[in-house]
C-alpha positions as CSV (number, residue, x, y, z in Angstrom):
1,X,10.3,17.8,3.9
2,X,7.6,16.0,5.8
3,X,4.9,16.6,3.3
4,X,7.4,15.4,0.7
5,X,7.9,12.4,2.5
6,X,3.9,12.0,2.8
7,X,3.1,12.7,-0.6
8,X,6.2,10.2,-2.0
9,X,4.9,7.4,-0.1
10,X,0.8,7.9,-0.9
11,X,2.4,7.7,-5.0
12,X,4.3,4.6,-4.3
13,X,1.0,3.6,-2.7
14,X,-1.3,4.5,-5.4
15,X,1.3,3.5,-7.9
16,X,1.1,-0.1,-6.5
17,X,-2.6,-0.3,-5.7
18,X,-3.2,0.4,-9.8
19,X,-0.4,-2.0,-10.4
20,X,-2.2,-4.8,-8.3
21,X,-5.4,-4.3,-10.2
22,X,-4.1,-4.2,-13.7
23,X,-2.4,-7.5,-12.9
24,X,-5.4,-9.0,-11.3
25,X,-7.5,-8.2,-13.9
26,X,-5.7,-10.2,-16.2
27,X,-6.6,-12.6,-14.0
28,X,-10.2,-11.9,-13.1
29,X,-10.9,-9.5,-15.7
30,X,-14.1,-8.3,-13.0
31,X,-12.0,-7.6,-10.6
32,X,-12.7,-4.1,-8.8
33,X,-10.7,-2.3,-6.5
34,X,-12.5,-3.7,-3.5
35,X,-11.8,-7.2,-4.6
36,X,-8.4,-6.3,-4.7
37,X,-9.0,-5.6,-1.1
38,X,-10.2,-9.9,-0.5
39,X,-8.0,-11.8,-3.1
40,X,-8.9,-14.7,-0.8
41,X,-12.3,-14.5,-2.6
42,X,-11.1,-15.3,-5.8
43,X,-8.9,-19.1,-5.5
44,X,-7.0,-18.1,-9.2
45,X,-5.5,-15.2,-7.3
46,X,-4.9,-16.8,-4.0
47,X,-2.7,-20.1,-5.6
48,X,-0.9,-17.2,-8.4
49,X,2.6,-16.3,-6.7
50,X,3.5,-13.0,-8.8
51,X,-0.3,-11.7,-7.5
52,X,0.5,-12.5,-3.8
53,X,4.4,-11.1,-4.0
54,X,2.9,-7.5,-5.5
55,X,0.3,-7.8,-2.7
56,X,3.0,-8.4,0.0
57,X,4.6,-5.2,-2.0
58,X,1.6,-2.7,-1.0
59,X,1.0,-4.4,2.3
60,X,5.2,-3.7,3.3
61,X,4.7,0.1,1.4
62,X,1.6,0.0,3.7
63,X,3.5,-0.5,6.8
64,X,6.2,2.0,5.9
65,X,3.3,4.6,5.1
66,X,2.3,4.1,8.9
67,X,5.3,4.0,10.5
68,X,6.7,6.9,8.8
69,X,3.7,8.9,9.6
70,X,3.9,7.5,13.2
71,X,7.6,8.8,13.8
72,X,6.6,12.5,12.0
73,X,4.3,12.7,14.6
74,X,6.2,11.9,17.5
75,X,8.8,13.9,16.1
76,X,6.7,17.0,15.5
77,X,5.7,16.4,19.8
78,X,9.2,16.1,20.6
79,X,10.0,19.7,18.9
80,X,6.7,21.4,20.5
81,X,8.1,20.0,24.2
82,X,11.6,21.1,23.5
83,X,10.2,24.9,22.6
């Protein structure tokens, strides 16, 4: 279950990194996936409010990515002191 946990959140991930970048490309159609990275580098996707909100999207996905891969791993030591 773990590794399906892992590999659903890396899709959501990925699924919202390639969202990002389509949509910032119709913005800044030279966008790469590094400039995705420092929007702040580009003022037309800084000021544009749907750009930001899917940002804040992969950043909270981001955070759940960690945290859920935190807790596995505490959980995993738990089970190995309790054997």
């Amino acid at each position: 279950m773990e590794d399906e946990i892992k590999d659903l959140l890396s899709e959501l991930i990925v699924g919202q990194k390639k969202k990002l970048l389509k949509m910032g490309r119709e913005i800044v159609p030279r966008l790469t996936e590094e400039d995705v990275l420092q929007p702040n580098d580009y003022p037309e996707l800084e000021s544009n409010p749907l750009f930001r909100y899917e940002e804040g999207v992969l950043e909270g996905l981001q955070t759940t990515e960690m945290a859920m891969l935190a807790w596995l791993k505490d959980r995993v030591e738990l089970l190995g002191k309790n054997l």
